[in-house]
VOPAGU-2260 file (C-alpha; in pm, 1 decimal, decimal comma):
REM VOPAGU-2260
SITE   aa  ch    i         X         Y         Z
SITE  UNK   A    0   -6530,8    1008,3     676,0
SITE  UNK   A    1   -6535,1     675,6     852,7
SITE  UNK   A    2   -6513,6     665,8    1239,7
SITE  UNK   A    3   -6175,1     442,9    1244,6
SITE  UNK   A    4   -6002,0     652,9     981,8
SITE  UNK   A    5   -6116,6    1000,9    1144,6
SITE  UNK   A    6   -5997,2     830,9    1483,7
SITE  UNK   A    7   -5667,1     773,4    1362,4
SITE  UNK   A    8   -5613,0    1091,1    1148,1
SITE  UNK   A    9   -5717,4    1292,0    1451,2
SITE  UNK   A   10   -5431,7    1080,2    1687,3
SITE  UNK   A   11   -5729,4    1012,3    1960,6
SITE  UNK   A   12   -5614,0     647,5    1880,8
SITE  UNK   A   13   -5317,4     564,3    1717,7
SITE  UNK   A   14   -5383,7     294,4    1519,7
SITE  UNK   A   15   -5667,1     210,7    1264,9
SITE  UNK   A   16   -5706,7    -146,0    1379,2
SITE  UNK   A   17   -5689,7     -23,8    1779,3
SITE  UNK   A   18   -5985,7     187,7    1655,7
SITE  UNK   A   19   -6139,8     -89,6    1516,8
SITE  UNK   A   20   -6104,2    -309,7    1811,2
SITE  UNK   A   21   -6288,6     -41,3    2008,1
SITE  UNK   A   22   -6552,2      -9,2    1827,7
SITE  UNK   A   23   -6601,8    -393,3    1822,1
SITE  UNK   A   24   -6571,0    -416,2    2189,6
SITE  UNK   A   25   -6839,7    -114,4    2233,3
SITE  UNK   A   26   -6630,2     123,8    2402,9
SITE  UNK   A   27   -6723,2     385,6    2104,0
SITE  UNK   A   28   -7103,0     552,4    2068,9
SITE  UNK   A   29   -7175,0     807,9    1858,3
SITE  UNK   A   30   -7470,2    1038,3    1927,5
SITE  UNK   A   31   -7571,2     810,9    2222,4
SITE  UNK   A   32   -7569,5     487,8    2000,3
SITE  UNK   A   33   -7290,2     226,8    2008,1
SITE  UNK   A   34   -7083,7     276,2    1682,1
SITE  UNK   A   35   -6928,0      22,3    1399,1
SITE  UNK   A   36   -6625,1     116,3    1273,0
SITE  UNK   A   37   -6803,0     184,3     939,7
SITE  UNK   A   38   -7004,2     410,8    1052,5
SITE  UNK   A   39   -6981,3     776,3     802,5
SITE  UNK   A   40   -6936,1    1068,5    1052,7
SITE  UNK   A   41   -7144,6    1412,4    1012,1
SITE  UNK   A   42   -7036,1    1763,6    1107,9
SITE  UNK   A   43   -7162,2    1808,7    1451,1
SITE  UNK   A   44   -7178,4    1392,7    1563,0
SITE  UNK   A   45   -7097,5    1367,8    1932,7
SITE  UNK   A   46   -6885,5    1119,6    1980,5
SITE  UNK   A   47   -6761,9     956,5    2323,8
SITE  UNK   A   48   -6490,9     725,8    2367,2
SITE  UNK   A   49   -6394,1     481,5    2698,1
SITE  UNK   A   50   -6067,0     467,2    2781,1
SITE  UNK   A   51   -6001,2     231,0    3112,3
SITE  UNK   A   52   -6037,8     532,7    3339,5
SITE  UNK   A   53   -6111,3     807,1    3120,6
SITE  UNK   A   54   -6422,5     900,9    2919,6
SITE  UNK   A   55   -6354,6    1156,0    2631,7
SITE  UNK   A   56   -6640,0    1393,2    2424,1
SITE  UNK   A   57   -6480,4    1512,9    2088,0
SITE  UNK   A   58   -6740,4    1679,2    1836,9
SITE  UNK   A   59   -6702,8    1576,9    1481,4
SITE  UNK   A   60   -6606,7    1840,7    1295,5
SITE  UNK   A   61   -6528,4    1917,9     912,2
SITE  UNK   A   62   -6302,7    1715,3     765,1
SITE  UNK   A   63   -5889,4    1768,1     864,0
SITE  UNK   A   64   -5990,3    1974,4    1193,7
SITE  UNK   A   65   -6196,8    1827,3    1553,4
SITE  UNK   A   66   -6209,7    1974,8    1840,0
SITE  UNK   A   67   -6213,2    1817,7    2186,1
SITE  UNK   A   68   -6513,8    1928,1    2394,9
SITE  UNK   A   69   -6464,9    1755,1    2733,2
SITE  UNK   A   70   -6282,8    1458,8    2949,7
SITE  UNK   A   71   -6448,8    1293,4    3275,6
SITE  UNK   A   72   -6227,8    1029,8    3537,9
SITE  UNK   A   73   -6469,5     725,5    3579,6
């Protein structure tokens, strides 16, 4: 599944083109790489997301359920 469609279906970010726009302004890295919105997600992929003041871990998991392993104030 791609990273801006499993953003959205997940409601981390409600809007496909907000998760887009995230990924093109590198707040998104997956598995300690910056991520395109393209990118095909495995089970397991670690995936953090920056939020203004909030930085959020979810772990990819299989497809139609994730699970959210840990939020951090920065």
């Amino acid at each position: 599944m791609r990273l801006d469609k499993f953003l959205k279906i997940s409601r981390i970010i409600k809007r496909r083109t907000l998760a887009n726009e995230a990924c093109d302004s590198r707040k998104i890295i997956v598995n300690g790489k910056v991520a395109k919105a393209s990118l095909n997600l495995n089970i397991g992929d670690i995936i953090e997301i920056k939020f203004k003041n909030l930085k959020v871990k979810v772990l990819s998991p299989d497809v139609g359920e994730y699970q959210i392993v840990g939020g951090e104030s920065v």
